[in-house]
N, C-alpha and C positions, 0 to 999 in steps of 0.2 A: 172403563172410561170414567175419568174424574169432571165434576164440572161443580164449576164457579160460579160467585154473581157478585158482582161489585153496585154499588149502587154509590152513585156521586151525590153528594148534599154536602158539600162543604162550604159553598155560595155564601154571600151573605143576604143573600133575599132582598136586596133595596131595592127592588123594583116593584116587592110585594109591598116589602116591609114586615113583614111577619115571616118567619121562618118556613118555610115549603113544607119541609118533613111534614110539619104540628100541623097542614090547613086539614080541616075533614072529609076525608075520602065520600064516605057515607056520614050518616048515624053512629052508626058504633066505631068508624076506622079511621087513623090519620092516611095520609099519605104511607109515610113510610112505615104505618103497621099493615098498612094493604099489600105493598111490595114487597115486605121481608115476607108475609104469609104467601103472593103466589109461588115466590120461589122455593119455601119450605116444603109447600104441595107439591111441586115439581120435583121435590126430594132432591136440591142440591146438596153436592157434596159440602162446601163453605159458603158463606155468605157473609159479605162483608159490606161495611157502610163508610164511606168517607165522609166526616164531620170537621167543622172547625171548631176550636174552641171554645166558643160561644156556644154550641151548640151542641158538644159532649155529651150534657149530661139530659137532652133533651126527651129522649124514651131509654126506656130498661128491658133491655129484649138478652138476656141471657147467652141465646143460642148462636147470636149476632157477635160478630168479630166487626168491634169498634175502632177503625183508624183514624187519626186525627193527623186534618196538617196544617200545620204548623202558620201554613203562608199562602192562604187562598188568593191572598192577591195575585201570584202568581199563576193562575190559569188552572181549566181544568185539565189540562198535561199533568200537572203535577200531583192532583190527585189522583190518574191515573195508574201513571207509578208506583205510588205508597201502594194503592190495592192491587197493580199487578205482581209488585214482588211478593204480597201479602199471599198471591193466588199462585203463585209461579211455578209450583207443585201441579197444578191442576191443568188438564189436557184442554179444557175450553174453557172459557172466561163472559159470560154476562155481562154488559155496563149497560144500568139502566141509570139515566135521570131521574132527579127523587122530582121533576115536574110535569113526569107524562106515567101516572102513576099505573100502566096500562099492560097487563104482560100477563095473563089467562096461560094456561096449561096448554091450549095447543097453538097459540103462535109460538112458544116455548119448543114446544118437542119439535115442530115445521123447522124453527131456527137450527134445532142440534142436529134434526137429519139434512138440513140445508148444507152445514157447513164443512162435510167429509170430503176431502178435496181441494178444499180452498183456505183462504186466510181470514176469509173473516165473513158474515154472510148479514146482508142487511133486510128487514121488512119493507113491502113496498107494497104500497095504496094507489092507484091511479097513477101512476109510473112515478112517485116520488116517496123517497127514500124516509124510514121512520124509527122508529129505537120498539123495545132493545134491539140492542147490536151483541150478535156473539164473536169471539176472536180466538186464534187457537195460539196454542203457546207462545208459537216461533213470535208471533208478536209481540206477547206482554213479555218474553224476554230481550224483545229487539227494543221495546220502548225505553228501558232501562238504560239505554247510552244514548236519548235522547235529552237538549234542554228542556228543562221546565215551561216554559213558553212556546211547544213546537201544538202547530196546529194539527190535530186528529186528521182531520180530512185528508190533509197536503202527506204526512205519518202513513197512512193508510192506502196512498193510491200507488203504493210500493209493495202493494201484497194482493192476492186472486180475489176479488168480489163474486158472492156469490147474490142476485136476488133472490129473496120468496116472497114470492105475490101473496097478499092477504085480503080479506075482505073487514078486515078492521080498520076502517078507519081514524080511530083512536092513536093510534101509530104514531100518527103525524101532528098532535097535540104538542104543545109546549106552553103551562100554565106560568106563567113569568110575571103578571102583576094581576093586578085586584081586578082589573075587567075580563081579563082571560079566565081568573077564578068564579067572578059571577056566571058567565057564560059556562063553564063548564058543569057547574052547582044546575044550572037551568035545564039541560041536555034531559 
């Protein structure tokens, strides 16, 4: 069994203003040096990051398969895409947000044993729904003859949901401007 991880940061942050990837995780970690490391622990097979061009040349992670698109304006559909074809090799697929920097080793393994069966299998905290989200091929292959502009959710309610209850909290985070960032920094 193959598994993937895509990670979205191709945004342009204006609601931060400063790039998501770069905010600091901890002390020693950005954002997205914390989330390429859970999933390296996790020992995926690839791992990919979607960047816009601005924001390319922002970390130097070697092991990281860099995708860039081109047209962020156009939605996170469309970075989808770029890394699911990137992934499209791979039996299950990862998409986490580079603003909920949140994905430990066993909501991870919970998600891959979650998803045997179904199409796609989501985190859930107090009966609402939280990332990562894992997806199994037929998806990221069925995404591929979608527009760029097609919304995830409405994409997604075409294929078996599986939940796994967690007791992380964390799940359900979306750090999206400077006050959600202080508040998380505080935690």
């Amino acid at each position: 069994m193959t598994v993937g991880a895509l990670i979205l940061s191709a945004g342009n942050s204006t609601r931060m203003g400063f790039p998501k990837a770069l905010l600091q995780f901890d002390e020693h970690f950005s954002f997205i040096e914390t989330i390429i490391q859970q999933y390296q622990n996790f020992d995926c097979t690839r791992i990919c990051t979607i960047l816009n061009p601005e924001n390319l040349t922002s970390f130097d992670e070697p092991a990281i398969v860099k995708l860039v698109n081109k047209n962020p304006e156009k939605g996170r559909f469309s970075s989808l895409k770029i890394g699911f074809k990137a992934l499209e090799d791979m039996d299950y697929i990862f998409v986490q947000n580079i603003d909920n920097p949140f994905a430990d080793r066993n909501l991870l393994k919970s998600l891959l044993k979650g998803i045997e069966g179904f199409g796609f299998c989501v985190p859930v905290f107090e009966n609402r729904g939280g990332h990562p989200i894992i997806v199994c091929n037929k998806i990221a292959k069925a995404a591929q003859n979608e527009p760029d502009d097609t919304n995830l959710k409405e994409f997604l309610s075409h294929y078996t949901r599986k939940n796994v209850e967690t007791n992380m909290a964390e799940i359900l985070l979306n750090i999206n401007n400077e006050e959600d960032y202080i508040k998380f920094r505080k935690r």
